[in-house]
MISE-555636 format. One line per 3 residues: number of its first residue (from 0); their letters; for each residue x, y, z of N, C-alpha, C, O, CB. Coordinates in pm, whole numbers, padded with zeros to 5 digits, always signed. Last residue first. Glycine has a CB too. Example, Ala and Ser with C-alpha at 12.3 -4.5 7.8 and 13.67 -1.06 7.14 Angstrom:
BEGIN
1	sa	+01285 -00225 +00708 +01367 -00106 +00714 +01290 +00003 +00787 +01341 +00114 +00804 +01408 -00060 +00572 | +01319 -00569 +00780 +01230 -00450 +00780 +01320 -00330 +00780 +01424 -00332 +00846 +01131 -00447 +00905
END
This chain:
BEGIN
84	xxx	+08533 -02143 -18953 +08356 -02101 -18991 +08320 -02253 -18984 +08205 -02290 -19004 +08307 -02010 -19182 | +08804 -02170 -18926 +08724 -02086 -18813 +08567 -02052 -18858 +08497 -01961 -18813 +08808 -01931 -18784 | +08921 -02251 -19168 +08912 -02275 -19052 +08845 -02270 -18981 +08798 -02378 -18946 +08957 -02249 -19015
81	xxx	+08892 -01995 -19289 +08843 -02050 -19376 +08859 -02212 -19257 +08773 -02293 -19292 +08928 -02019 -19541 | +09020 -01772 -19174 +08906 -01764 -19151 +08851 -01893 -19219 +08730 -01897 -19200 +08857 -01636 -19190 | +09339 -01908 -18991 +09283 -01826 -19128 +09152 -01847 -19113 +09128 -01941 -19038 +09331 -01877 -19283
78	xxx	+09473 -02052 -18775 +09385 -01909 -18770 +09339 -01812 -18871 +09310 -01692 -18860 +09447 -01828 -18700 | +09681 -02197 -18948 +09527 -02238 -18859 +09458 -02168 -18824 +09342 -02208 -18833 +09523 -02296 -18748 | +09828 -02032 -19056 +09747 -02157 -19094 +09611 -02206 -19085 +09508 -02235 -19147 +09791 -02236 -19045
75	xxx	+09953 -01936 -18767 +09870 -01868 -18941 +09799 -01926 -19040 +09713 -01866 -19105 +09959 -01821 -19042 | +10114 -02155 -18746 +09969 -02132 -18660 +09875 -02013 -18743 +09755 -02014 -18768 +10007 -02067 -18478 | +10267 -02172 -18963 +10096 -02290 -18918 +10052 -02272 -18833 +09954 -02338 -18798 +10086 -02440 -18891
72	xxx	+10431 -01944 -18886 +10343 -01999 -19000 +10246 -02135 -18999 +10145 -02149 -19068 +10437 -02022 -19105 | +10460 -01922 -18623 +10426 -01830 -18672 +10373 -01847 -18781 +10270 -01784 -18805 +10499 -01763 -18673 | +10759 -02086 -18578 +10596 -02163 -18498 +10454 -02077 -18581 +10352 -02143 -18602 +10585 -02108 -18262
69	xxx	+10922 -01962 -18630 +10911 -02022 -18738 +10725 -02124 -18711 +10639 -02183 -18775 +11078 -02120 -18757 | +11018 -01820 -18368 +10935 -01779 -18477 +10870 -01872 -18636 +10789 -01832 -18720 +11019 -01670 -18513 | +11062 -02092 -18241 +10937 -02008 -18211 +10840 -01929 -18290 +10718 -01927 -18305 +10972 -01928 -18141
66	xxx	+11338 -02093 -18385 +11204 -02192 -18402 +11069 -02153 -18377 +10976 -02168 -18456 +11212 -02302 -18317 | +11474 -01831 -18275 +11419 -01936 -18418 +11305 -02003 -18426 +11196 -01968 -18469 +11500 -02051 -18448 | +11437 -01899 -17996 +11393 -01782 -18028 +11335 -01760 -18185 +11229 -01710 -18224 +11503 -01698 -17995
63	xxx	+11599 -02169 -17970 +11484 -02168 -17930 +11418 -02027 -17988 +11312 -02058 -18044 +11487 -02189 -17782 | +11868 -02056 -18050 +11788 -02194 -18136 +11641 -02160 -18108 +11565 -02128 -18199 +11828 -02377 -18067 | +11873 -01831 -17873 +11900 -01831 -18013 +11781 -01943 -18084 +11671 -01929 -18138 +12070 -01880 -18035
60	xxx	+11936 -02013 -17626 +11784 -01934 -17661 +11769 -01892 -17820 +11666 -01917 -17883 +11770 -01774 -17563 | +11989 -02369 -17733 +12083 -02199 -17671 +11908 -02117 -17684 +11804 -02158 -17735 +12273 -02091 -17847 | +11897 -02561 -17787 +12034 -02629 -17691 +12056 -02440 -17634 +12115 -02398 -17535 +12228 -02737 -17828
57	xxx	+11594 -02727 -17750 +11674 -02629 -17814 +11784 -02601 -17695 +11775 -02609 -17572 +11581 -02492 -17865 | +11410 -02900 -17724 +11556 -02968 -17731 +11629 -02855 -17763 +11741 -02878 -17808 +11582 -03091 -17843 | +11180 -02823 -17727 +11190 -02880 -17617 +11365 -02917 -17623 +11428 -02957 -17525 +11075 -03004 -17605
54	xxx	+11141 -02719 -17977 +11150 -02662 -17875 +11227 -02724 -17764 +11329 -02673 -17717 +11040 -02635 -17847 | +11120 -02951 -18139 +11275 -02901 -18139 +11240 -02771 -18019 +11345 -02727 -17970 +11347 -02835 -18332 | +10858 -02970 -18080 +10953 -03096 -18022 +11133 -03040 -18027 +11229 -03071 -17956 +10925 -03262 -18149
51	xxx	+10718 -02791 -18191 +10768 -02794 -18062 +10820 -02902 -17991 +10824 -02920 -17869 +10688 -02756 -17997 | +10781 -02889 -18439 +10795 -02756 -18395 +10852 -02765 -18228 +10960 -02754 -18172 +10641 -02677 -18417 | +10585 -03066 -18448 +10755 -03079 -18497 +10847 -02992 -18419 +10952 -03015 -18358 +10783 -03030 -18660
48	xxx	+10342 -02942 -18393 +10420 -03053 -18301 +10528 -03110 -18306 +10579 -03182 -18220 +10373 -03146 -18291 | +10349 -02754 -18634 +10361 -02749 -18502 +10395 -02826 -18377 +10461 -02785 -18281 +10286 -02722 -18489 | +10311 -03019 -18789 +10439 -02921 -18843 +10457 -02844 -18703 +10565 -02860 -18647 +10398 -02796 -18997
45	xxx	+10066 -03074 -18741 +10189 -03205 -18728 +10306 -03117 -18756 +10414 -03172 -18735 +10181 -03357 -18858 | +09910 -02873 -18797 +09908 -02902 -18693 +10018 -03001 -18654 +10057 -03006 -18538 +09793 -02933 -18674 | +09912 -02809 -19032 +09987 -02770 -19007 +09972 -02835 -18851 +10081 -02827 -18797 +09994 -02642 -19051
42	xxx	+09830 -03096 -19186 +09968 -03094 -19162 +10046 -03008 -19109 +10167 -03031 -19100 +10016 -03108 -19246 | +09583 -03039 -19046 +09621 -03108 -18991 +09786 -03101 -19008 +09864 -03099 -18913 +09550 -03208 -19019 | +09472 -02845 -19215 +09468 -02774 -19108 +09568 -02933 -19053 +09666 -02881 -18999 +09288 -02711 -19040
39	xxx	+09502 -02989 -19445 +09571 -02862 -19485 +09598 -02842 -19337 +09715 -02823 -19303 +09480 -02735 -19576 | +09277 -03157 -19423 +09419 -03198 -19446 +09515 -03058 -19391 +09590 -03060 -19293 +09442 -03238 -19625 | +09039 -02989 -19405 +09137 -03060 -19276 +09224 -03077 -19305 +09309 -03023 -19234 +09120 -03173 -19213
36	xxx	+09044 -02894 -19655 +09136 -02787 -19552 +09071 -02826 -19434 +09039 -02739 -19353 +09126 -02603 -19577 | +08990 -03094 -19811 +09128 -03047 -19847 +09161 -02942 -19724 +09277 -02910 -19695 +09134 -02971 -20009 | +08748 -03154 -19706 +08815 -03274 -19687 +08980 -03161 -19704 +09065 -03159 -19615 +08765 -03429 -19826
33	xxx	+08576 -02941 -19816 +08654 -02978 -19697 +08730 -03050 -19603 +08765 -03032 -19487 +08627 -02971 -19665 | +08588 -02960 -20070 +08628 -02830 -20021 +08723 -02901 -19839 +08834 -02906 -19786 +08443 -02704 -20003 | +08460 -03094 -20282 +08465 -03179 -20131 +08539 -03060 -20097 +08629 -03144 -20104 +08550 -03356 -20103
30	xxx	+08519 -03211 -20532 +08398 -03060 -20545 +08386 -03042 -20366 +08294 -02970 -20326 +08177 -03111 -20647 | +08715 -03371 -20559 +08724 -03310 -20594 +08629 -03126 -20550 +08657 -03006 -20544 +08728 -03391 -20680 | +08681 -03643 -20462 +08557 -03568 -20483 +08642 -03421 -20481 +08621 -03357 -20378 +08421 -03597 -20352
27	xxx	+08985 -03752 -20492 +08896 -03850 -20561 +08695 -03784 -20570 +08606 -03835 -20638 +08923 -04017 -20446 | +09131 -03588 -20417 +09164 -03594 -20472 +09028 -03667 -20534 +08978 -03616 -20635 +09277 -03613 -20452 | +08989 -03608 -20104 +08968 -03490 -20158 +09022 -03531 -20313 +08924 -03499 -20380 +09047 -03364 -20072
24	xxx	+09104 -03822 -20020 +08958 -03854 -20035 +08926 -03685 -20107 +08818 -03670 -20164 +08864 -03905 -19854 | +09358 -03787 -20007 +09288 -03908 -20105 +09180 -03873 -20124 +09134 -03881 -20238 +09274 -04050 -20061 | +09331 -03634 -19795 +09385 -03569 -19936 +09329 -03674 -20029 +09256 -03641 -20123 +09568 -03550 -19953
21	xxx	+09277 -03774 -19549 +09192 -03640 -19633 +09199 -03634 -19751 +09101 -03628 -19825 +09228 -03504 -19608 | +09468 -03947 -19577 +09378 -03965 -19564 +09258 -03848 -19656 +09195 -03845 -19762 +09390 -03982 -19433 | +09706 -03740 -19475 +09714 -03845 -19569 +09547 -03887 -19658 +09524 -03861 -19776 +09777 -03977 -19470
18	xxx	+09579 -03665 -19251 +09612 -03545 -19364 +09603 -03656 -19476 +09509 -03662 -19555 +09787 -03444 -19353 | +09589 -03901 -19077 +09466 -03841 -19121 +09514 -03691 -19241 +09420 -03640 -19302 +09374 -03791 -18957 | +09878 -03885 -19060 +09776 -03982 -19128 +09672 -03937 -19195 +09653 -03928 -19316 +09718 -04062 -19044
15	xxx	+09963 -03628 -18920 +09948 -03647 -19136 +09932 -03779 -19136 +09983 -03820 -19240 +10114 -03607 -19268 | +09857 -03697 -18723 +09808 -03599 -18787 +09823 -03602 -18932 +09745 -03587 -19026 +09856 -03496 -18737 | +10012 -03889 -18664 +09861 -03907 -18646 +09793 -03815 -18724 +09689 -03840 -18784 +09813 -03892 -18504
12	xxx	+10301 -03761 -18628 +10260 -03884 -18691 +10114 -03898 -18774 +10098 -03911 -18895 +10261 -03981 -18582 | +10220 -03584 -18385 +10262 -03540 -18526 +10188 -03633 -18643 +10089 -03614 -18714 +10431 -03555 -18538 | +10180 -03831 -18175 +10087 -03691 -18230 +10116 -03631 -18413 +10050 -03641 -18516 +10149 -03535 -18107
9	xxx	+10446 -03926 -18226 +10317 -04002 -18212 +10208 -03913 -18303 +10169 -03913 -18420 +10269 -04015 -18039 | +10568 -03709 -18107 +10591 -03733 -18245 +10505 -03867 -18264 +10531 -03905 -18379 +10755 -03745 -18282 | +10473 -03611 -17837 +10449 -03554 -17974 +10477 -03617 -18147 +10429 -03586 -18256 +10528 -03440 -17957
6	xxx	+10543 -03920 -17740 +10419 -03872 -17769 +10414 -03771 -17850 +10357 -03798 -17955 +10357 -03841 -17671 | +10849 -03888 -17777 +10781 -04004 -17805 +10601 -03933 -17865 +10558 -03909 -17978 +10787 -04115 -17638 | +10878 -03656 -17606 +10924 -03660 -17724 +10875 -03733 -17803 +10842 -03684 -17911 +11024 -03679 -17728
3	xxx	+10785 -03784 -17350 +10740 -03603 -17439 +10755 -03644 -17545 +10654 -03679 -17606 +10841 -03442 -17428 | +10962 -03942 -17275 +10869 -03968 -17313 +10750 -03897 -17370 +10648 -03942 -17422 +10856 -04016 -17248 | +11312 -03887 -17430 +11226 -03904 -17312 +11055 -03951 -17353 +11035 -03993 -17467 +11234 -03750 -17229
0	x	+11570 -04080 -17514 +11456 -04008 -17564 +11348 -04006 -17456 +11304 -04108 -17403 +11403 -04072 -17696
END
């Protein structure tokens, strides 16, 4: 396992901590808007670093051309306006 690999999935990891995290604290203030879309923005962010960890291992362009597209929904995620204010 090289050492890329290690660190994104570190990264990943980190991210749905703190998603983890958020969500409790959104579950428990409820009226807290924004506690729920860090979470939201974080697991997609750990879903992208999933993402591109099977990048890095994709064995044919096929595999790789897949995944890429599948990169397309949390980064949609993340570039929703409700994010970005």
């Amino acid at each position: 396992m090289s050492w890329i690999t290690v660190i994104w999935t570190i990264s990943a990891t980190m991210c749905l901590t703190f998603a983890g995290l958020y969500l409790s604290v959104w579950f428990h203030q409820r009226d807290r808007w924004e506690n729920l879309l860090f979470a939201v923005a974080a697991i997609a962010t750990a879903v992208l670093a999933i993402l591109e960890v099977n990048l890095f291992r994709a064995p044919t362009p096929a595999v790789y051309g897949e995944v890429l597209r599948w990169m397309h929904v949390p980064a949609a995620v993340l570039s929703m306006p409700e994010f970005n204010s």
